[in-house]
C-alpha positions as CSV (number, residue, x, y, z in Angstrom):
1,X,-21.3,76.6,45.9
2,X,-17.4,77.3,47.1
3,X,-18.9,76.9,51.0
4,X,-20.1,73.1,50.0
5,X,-17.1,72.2,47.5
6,X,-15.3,73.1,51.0
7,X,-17.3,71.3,52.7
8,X,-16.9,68.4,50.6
9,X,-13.4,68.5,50.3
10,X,-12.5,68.8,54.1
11,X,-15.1,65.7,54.2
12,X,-12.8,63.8,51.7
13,X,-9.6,64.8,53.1
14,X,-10.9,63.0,56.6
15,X,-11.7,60.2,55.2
16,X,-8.3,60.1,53.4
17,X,-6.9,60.2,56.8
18,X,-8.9,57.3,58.6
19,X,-8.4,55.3,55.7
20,X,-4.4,55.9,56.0
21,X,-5.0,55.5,60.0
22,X,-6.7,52.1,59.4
23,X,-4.1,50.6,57.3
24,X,-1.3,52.1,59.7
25,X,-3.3,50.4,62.3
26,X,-2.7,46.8,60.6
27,X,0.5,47.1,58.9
28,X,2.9,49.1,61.7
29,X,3.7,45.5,63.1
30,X,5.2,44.8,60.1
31,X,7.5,48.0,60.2
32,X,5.8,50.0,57.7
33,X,6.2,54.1,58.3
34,X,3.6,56.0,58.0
35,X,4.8,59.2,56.2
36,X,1.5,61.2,57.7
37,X,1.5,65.2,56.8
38,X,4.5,65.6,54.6
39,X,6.9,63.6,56.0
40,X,7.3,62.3,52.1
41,X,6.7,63.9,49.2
42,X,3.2,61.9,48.0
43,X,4.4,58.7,50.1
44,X,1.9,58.3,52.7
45,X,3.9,54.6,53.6
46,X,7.2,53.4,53.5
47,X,8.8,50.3,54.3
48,X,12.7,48.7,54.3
49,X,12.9,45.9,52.2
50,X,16.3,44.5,52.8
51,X,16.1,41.5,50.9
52,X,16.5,43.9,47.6
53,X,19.6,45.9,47.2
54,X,18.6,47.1,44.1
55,X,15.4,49.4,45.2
56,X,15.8,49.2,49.2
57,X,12.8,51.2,49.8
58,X,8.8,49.8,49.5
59,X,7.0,53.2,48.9
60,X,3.4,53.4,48.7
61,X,0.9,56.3,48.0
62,X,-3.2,55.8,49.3
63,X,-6.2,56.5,46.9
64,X,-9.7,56.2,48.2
65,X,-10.9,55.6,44.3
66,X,-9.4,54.7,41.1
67,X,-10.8,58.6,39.9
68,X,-9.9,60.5,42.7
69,X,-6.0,61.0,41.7
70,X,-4.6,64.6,40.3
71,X,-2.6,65.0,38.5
72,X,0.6,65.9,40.3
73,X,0.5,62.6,42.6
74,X,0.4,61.0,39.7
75,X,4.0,62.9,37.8
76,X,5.1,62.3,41.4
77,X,5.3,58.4,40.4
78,X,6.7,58.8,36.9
79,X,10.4,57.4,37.1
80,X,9.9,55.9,40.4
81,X,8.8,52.6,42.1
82,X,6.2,54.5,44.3
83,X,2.9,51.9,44.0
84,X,-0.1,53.4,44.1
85,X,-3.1,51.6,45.6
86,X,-6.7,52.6,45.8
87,X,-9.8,51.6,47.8
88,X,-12.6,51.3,45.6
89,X,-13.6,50.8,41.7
90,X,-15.4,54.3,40.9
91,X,-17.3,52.1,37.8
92,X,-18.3,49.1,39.6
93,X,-19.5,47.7,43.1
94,X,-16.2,46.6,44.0
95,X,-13.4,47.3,46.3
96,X,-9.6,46.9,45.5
97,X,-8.6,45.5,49.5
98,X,-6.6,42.3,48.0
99,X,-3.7,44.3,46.3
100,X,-3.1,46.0,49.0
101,X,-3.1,42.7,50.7
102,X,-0.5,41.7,48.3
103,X,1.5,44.3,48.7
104,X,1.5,44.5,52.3
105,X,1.1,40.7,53.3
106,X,-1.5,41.5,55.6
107,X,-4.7,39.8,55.8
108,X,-6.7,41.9,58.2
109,X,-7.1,44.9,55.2
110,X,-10.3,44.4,54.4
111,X,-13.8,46.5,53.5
112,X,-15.4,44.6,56.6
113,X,-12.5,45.7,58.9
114,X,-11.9,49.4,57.6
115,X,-16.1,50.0,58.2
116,X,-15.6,48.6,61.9
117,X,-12.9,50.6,62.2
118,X,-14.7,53.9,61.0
119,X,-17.8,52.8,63.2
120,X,-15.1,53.1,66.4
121,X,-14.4,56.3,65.2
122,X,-18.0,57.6,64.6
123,X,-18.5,56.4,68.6
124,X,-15.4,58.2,69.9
């Protein structure tokens, strides 16, 4: 049982990764930073925003699902502005792509694009 819970685990953390390396992908343009490794405390992107003196600093942490957070990401936020997006719904057939279109302002983040992406990867 540990050998597969490993096994499932390492799975998830890779797919953690492409899903932080496709958004990078779209977004760098747009001067976001990603914060891979531990660059950031539980900030895996950062941007300036210098229209707002008052919280200079757009700071974003990556979920795959809205059930797949523990529970020290989530104290991490508490107090701050970090915005936390997540990929898919756990409950329901349905993906969460247009926030972080919202947040980002970029139109190419979407489920279509992110499984063309991962079928790149799969070919590499």
């Amino acid at each position: 049982v540990k050998d597969y819970h490993n096994i499932a685990m390492d799975a998830e953390n890779r797919f953690g990764y492409y899903l932080e390396e496709f958004i990078y992908s779209k977004i760098k343009s747009q001067n976001w930073i990603w914060c891979t490794g531990s660059i950031l405390r539980s900030i895996d992107f950062i941007k300036e925003d210098t229209e707002n003196n008052k919280d200079p600093w757009i700071m974003l942490q990556i979920k795959n699902s809205d059930n797949s957070e523990n529970s020290s990401s989530n104290k991490i936020r508490k107090g701050t502005n970090i915005k936390k997006w997540f990929r898919r719904f756990s409950k329901k057939n349905a993906t969460n792509w247009e926030k972080l279109i919202e947040i980002t302002s970029n139109q190419e983040l979407t489920e279509e694009n992110f499984l063309i992406f991962l079928k790149d990867k799969a070919k590499s």
